[in-house]
N, C-alpha and C positions, 0 to 999 in steps of 0.2 A: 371270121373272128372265132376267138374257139372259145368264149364266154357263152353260148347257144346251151340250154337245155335241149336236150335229146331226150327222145323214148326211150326209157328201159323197162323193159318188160319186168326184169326182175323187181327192181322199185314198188312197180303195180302188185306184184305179187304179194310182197309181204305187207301193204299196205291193206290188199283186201283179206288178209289173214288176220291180219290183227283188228281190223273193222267186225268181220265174220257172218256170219247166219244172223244173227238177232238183230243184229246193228240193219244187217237189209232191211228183212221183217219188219223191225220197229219203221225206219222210213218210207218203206213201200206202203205199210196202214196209214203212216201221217199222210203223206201222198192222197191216197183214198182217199182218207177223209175228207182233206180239205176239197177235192174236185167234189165230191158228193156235197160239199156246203156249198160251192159254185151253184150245181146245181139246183138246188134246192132254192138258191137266192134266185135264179133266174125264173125259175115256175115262180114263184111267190110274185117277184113283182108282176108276171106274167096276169094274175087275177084281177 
């Protein structure tokens, strides 16, 4: 069928351009964070 998405690289490209550096940064700290709240909730109940 030729209704199929396909890979395009190009696509990718301008989607992480326009996304950018800050936009990673910003999700890669939420990220962090929230596993460091994981964390933290697991030692606690741990006591």
């Amino acid at each position: 069928m030729g209704n199929e998405k396909e890979f395009n690289p190009s696509k990718w490209k301008v989607w992480f351009k326009r996304f950018g550096l800050a936009g990673f940064l910003f999700f890669l700290a939420k990220g962090l964070v929230w596993v460091g709240v994981a964390v933290m909730a697991v030692y606690a109940a741990k006591d």
